[in-house]
N, CA, C and O atoms as a DFTB+ gen file, in Angstrom:
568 C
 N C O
     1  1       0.852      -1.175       0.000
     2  2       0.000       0.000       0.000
     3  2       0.895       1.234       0.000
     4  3       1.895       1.432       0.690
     5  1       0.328       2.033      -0.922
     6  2       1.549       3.380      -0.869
     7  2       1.574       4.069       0.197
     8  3       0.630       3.641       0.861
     9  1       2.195       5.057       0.888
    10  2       2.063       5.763       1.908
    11  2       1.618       7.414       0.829
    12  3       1.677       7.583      -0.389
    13  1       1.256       8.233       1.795
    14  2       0.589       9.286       1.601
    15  2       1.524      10.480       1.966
    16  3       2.331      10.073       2.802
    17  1       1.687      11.513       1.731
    18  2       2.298      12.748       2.522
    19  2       1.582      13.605       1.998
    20  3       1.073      13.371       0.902
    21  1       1.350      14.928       2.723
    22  2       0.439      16.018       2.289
    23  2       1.296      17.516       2.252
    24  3       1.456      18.317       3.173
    25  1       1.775      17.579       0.854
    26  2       2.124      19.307       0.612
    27  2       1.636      20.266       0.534
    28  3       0.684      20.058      -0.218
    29  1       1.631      21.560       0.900
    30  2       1.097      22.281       0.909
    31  2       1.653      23.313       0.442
    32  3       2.648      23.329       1.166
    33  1       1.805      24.541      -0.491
    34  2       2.943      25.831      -0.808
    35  2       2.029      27.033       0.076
    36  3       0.821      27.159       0.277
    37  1       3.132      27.769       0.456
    38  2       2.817      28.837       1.655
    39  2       3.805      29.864       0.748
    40  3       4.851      29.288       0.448
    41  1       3.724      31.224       0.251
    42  2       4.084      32.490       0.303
    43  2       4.996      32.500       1.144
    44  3       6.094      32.560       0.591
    45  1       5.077      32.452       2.879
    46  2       5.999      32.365       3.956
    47  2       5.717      31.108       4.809
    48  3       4.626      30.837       5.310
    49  1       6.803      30.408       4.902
    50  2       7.468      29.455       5.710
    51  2       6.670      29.443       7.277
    52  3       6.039      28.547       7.838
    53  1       6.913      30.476       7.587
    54  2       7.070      30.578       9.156
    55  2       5.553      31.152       9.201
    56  3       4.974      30.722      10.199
    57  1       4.673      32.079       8.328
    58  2       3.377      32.294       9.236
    59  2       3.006      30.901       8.709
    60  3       2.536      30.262       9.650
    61  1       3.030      30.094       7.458
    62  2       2.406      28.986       7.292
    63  2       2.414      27.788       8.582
    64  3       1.461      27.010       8.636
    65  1       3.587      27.684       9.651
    66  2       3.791      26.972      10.857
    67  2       2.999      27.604      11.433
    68  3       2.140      26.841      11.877
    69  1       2.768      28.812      11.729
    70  2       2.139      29.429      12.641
    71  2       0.554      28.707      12.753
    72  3       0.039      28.052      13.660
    73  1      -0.105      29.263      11.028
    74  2      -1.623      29.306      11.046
    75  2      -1.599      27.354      11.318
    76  3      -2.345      27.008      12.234
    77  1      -0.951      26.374      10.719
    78  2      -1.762      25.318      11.024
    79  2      -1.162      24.760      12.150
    80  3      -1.465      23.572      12.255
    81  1      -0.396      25.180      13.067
    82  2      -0.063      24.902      15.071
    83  2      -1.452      25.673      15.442
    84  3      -1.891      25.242      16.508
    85  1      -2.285      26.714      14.852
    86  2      -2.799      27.592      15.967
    87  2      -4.282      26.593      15.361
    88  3      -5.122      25.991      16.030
    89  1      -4.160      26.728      13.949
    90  2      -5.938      26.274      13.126
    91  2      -5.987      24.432      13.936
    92  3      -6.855      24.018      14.705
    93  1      -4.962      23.789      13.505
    94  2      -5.443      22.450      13.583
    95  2      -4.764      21.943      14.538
    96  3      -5.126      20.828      14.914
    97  1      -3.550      22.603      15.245
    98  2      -3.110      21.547      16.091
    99  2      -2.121      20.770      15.461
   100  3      -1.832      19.746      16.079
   101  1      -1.371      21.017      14.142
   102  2       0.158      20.470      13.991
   103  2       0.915      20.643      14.888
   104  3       0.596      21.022      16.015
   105  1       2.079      20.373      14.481
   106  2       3.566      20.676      15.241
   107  2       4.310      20.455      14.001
   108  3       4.226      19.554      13.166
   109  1       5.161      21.632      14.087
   110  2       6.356      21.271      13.687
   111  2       7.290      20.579      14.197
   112  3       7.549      20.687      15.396
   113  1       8.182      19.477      13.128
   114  2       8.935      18.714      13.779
   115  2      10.232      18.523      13.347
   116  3      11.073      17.952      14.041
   117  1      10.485      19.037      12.058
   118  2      11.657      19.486      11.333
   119  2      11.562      20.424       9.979
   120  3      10.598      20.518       9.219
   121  1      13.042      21.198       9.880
   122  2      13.352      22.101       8.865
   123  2      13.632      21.332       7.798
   124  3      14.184      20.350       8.294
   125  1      13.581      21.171       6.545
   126  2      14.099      20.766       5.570
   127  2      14.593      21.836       4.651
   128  3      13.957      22.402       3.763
   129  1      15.948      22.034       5.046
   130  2      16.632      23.424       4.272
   131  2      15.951      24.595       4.635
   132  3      15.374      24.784       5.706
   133  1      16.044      25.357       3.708
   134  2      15.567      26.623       4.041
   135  2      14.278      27.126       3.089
   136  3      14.065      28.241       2.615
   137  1      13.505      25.899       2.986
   138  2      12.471      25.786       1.687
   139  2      11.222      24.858       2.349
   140  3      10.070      24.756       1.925
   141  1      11.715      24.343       3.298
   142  2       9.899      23.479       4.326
   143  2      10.123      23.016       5.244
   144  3      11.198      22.584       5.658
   145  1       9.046      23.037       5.744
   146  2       8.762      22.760       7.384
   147  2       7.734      21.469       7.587
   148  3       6.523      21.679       7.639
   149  1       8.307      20.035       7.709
   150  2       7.423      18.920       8.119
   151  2       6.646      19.152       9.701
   152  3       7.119      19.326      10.824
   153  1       5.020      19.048       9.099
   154  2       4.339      19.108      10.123
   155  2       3.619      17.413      11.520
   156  3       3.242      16.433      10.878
   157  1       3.577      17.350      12.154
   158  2       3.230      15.936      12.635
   159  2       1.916      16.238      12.897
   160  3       1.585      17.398      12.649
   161  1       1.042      15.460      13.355
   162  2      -0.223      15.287      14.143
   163  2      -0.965      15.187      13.211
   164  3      -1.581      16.253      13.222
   165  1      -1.477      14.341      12.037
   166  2      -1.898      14.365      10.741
   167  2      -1.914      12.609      10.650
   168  3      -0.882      12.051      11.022
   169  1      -2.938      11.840      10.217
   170  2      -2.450      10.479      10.087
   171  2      -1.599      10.572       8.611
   172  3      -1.588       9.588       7.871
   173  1      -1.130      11.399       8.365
   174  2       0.101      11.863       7.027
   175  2       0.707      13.206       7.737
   176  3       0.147      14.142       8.308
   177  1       1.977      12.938       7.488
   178  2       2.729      13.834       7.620
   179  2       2.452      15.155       6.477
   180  3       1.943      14.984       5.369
   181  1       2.887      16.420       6.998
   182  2       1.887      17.587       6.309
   183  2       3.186      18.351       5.603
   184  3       3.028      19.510       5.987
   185  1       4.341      18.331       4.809
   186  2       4.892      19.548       4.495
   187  2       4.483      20.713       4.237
   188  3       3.543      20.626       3.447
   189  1       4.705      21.742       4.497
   190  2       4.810      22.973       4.294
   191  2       6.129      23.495       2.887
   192  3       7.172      22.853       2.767
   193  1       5.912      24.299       2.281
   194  2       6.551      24.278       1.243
   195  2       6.947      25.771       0.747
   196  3       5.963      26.394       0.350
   197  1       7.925      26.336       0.696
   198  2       7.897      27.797       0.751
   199  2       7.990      27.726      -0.923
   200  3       8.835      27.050      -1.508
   201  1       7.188      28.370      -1.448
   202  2       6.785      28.614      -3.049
   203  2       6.704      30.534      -3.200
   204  3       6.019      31.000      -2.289
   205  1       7.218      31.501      -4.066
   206  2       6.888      32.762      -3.869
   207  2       5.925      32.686      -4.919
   208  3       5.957      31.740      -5.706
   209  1       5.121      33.538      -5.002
   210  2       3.989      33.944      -5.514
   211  2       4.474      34.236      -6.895
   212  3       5.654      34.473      -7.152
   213  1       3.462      34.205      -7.812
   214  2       4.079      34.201      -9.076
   215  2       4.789      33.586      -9.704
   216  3       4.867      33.971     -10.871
   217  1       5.474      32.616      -9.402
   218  2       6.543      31.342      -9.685
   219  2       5.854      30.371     -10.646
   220  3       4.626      30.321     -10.573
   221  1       6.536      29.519     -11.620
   222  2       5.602      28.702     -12.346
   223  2       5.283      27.674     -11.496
   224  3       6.148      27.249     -10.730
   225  1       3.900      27.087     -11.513
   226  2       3.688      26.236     -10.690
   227  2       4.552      24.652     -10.765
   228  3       4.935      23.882      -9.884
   229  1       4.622      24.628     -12.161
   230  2       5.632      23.529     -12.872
   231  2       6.593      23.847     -13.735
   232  3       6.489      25.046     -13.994
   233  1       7.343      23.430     -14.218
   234  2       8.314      23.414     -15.203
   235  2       7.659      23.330     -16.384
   236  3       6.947      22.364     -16.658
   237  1       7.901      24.626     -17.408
   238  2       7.148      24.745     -19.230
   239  2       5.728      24.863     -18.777
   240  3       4.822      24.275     -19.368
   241  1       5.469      25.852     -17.408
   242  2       4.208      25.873     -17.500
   243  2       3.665      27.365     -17.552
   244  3       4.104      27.977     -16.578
   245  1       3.031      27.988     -18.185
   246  2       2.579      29.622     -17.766
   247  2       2.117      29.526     -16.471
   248  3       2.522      30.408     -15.713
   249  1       1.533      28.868     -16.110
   250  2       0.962      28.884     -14.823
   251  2       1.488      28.805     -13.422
   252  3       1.959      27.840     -12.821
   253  1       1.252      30.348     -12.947
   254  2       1.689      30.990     -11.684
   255  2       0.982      30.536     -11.105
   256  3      -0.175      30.168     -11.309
   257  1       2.142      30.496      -9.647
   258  2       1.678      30.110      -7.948
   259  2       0.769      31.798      -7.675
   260  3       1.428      32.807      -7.922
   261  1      -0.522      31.949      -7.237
   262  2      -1.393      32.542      -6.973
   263  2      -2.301      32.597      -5.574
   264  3      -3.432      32.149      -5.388
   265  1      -1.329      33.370      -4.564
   266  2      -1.952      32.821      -2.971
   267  2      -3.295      33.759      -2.970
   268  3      -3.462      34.341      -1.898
   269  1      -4.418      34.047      -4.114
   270  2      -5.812      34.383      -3.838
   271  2      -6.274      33.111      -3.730
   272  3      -5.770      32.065      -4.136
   273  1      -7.575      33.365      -2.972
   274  2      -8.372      32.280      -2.829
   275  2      -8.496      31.438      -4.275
   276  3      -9.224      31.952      -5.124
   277  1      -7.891      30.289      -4.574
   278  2      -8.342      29.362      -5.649
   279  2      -8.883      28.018      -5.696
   280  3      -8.603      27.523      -4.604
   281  1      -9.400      27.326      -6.269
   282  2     -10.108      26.772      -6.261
   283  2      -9.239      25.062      -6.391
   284  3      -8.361      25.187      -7.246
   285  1      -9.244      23.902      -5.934
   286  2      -8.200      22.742      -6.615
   287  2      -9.372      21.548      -6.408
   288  3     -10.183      21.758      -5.507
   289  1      -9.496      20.404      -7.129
   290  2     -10.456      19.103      -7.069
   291  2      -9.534      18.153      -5.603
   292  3     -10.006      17.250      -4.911
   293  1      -8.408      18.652      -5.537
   294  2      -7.650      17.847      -4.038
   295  2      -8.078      18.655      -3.555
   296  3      -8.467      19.543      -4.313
   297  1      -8.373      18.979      -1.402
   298  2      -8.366      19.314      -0.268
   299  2      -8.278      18.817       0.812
   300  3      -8.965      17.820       1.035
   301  1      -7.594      19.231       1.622
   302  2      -7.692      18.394       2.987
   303  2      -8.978      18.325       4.084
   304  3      -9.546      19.416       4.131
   305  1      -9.355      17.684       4.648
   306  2     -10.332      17.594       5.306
   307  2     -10.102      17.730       7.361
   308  3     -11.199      17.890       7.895
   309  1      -9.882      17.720       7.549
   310  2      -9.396      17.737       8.675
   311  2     -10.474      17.054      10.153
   312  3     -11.129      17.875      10.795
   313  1     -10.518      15.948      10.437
   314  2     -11.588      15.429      11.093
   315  2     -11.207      16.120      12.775
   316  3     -10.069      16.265      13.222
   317  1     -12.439      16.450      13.450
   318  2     -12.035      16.889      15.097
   319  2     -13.200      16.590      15.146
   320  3     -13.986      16.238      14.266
   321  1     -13.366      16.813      16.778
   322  2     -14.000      16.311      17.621
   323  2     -15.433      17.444      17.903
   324  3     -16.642      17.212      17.917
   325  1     -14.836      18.410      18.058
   326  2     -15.633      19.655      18.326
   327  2     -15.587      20.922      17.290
   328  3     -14.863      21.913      17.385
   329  1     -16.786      20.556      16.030
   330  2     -16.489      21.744      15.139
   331  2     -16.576      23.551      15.716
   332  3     -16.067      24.576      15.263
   333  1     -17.374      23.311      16.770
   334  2     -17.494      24.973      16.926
   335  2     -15.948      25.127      17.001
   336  3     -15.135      25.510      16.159
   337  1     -15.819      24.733      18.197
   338  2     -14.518      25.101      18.968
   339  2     -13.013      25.038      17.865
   340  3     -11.942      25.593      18.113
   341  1     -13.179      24.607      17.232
   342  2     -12.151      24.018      15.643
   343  2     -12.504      25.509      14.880
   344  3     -11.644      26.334      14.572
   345  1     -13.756      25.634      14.684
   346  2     -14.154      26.319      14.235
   347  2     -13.481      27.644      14.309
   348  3     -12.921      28.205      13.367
   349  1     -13.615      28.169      15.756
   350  2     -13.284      29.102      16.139
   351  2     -11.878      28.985      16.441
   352  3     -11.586      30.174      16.572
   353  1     -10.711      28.274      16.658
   354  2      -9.340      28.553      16.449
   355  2      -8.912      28.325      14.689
   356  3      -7.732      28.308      14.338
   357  1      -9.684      28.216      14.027
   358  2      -8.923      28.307      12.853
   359  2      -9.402      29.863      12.234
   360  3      -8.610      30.584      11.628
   361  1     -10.550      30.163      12.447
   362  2     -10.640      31.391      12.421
   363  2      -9.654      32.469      13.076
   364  3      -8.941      33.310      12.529
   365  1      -9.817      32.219      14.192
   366  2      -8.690      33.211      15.153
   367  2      -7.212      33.029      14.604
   368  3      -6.383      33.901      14.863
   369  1      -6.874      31.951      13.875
   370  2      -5.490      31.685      13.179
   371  2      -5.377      32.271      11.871
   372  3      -4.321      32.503      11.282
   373  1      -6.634      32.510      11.430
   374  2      -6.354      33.392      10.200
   375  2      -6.870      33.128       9.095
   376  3      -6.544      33.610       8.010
   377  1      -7.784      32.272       9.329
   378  2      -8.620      30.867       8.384
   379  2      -9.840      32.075       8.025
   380  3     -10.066      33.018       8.782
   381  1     -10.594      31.832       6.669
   382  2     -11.693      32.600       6.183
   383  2     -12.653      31.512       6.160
   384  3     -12.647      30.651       5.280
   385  1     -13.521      31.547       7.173
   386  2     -14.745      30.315       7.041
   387  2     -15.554      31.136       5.701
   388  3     -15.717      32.335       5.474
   389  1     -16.016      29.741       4.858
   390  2     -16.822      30.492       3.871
   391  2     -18.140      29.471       3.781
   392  3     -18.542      29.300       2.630
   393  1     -18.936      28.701       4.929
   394  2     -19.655      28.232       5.067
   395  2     -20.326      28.438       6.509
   396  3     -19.478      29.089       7.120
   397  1     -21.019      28.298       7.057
   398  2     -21.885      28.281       8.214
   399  2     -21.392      26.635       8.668
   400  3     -21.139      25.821       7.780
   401  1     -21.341      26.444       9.421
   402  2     -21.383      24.971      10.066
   403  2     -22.786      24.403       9.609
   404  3     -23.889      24.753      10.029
   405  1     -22.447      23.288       8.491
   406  2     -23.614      22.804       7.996
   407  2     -24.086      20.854       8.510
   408  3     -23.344      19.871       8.512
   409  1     -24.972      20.918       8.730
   410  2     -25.409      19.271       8.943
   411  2     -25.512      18.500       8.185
   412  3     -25.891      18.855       7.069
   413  1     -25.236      17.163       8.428
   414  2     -25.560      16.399       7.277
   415  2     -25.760      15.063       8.114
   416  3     -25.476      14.839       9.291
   417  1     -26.398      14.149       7.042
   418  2     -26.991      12.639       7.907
   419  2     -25.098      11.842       8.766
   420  3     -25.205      10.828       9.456
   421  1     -24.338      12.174       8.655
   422  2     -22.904      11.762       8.765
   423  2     -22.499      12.651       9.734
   424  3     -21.533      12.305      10.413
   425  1     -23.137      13.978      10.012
   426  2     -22.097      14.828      10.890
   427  2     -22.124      15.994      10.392
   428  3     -23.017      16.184       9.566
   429  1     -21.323      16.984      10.660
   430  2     -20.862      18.605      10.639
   431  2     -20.046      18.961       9.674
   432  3     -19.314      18.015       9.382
   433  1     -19.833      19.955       9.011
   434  2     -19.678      20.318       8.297
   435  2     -19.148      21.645       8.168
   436  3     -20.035      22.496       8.235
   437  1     -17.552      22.271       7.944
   438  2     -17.722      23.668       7.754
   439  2     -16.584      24.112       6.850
   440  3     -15.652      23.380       7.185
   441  1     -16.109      25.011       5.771
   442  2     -15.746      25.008       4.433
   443  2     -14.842      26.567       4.650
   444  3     -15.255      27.724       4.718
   445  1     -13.843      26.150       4.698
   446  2     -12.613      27.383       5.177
   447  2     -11.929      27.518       3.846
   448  3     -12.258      27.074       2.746
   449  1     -10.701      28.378       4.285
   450  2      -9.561      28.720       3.318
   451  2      -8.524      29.119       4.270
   452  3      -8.762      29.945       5.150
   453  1      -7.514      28.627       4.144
   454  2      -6.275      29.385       4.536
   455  2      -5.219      30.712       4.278
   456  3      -5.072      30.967       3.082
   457  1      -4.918      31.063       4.655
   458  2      -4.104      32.753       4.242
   459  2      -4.057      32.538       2.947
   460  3      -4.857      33.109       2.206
   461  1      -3.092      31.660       2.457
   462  2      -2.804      31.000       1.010
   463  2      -3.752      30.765       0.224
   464  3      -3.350      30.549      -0.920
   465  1      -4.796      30.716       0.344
   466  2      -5.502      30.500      -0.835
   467  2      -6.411      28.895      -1.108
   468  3      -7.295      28.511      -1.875
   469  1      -5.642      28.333      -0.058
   470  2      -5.913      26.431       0.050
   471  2      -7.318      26.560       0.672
   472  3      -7.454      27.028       1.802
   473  1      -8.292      26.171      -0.022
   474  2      -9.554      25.612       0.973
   475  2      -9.553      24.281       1.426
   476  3      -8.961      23.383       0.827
   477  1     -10.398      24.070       2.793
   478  2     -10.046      22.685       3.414
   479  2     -11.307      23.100       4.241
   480  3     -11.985      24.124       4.327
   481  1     -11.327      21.757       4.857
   482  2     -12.470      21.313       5.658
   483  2     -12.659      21.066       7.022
   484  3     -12.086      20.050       7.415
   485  1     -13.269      21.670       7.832
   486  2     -13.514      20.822       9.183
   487  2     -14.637      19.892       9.289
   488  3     -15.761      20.283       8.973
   489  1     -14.433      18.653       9.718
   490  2     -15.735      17.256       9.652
   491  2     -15.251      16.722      11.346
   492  3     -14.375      16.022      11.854
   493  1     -16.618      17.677      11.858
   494  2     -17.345      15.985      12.624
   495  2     -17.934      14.951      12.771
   496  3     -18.953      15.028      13.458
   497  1     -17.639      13.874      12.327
   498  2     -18.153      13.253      11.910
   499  2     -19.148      12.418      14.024
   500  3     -18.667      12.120      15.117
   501  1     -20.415      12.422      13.498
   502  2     -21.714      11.822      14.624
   503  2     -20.699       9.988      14.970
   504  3     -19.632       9.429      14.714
   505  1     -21.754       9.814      15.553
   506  2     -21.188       8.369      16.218
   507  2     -20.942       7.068      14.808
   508  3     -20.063       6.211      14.714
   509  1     -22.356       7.453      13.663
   510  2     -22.285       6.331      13.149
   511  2     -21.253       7.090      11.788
   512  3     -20.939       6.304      10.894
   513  1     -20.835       8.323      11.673
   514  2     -20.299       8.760      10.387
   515  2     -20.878       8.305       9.753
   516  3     -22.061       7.964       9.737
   517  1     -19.231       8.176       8.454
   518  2     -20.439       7.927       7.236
   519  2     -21.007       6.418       6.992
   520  3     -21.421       5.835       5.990
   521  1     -20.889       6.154       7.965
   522  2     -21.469       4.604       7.566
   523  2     -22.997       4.806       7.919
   524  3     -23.605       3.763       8.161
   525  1     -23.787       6.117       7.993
   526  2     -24.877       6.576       7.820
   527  2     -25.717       6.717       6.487
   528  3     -26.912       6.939       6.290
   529  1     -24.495       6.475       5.537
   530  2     -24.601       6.939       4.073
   531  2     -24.030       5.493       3.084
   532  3     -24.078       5.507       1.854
   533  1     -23.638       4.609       3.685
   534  2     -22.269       4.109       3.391
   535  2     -23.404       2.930       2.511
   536  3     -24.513       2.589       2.923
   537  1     -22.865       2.562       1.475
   538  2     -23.489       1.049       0.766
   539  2     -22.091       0.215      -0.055
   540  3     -20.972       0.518      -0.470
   541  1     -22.746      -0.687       0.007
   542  2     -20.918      -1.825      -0.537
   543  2     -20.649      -1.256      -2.400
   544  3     -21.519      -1.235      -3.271
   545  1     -19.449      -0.928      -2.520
   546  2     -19.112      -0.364      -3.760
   547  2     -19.881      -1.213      -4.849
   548  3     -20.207      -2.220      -4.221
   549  1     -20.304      -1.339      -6.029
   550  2     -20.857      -1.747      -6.957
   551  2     -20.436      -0.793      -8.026
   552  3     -20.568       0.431      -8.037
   553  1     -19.959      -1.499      -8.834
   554  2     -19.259      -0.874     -10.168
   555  2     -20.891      -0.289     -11.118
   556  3     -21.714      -1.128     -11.485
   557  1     -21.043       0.863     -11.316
   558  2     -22.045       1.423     -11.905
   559  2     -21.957       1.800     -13.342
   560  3     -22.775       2.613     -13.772
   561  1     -20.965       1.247     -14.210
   562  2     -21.243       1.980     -15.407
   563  2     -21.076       0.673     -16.688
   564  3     -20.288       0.378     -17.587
   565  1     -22.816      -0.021     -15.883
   566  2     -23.433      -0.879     -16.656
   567  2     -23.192      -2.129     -16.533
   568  3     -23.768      -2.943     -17.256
């Protein structure tokens, strides 16, 4: 089974440690050069990634690193225990909630962004999660 790691590009190094020690409860646990900061407390380890703004995002690509709010089909989700309270230190860290804490048959629900531009998720998930929702995979296309 492959293992997982989760990157992230930050504008700055050091408020990027800051907002996810204060939003989620990382830690930093080592420097890697003078370009990222590995975060712990994640069932994946979280790099941090110092990228400057405007930079190509890839190699032969026009496409600039852009820390406005943007949009990506990846996000992190971040499961806790207590959305208000989550709620309210990721806000106070610098987080833009852009949802209301919403319900669902599985649990809680609430739809942030980080300084950077990264949207991500807080989920509480209720006692039964999603196995409230959950049915055995069945291949659907026919």
């Amino acid at each position: 089974m492959p293992k997982v790691s989760i990157n992230i590009d930050v504008a700055d190094l050091e408020e990027g440690v800051a907002f996810y020690a204060a939003a989620v409860g990382l830690t930093p646990v080592r420097r890697l050069g003078d370009f990222a900061v590995e975060l712990a407390g994640a069932q994946a380890p979280v790099y941090l990634l110092q990228k400057a703004p405007a930079t190509p995002a890839f190699a032969g690509t026009a496409v600039v690193r852009d820390y406005a709010r943007h949009w990506t089909p990846v996000h992190l989700d971040f499961l806790v225990e207590n959305i208000g309270s989550a709620l309210g230190r990721a806000v106070n860290a610098g987080a833009r909630a852009e949802s209301t804490i919403e319900d669902y048959p599985w649990g809680r629900m609430a739809v942030l962004a980080d300084p950077f531009g990264n949207g991500f998720c807080l989920i509480e998930l209720d006692a039964v999660g999603y196995g409230a929702i959950a049915t055995p995979y069945v291949r659907q296309d026919g």
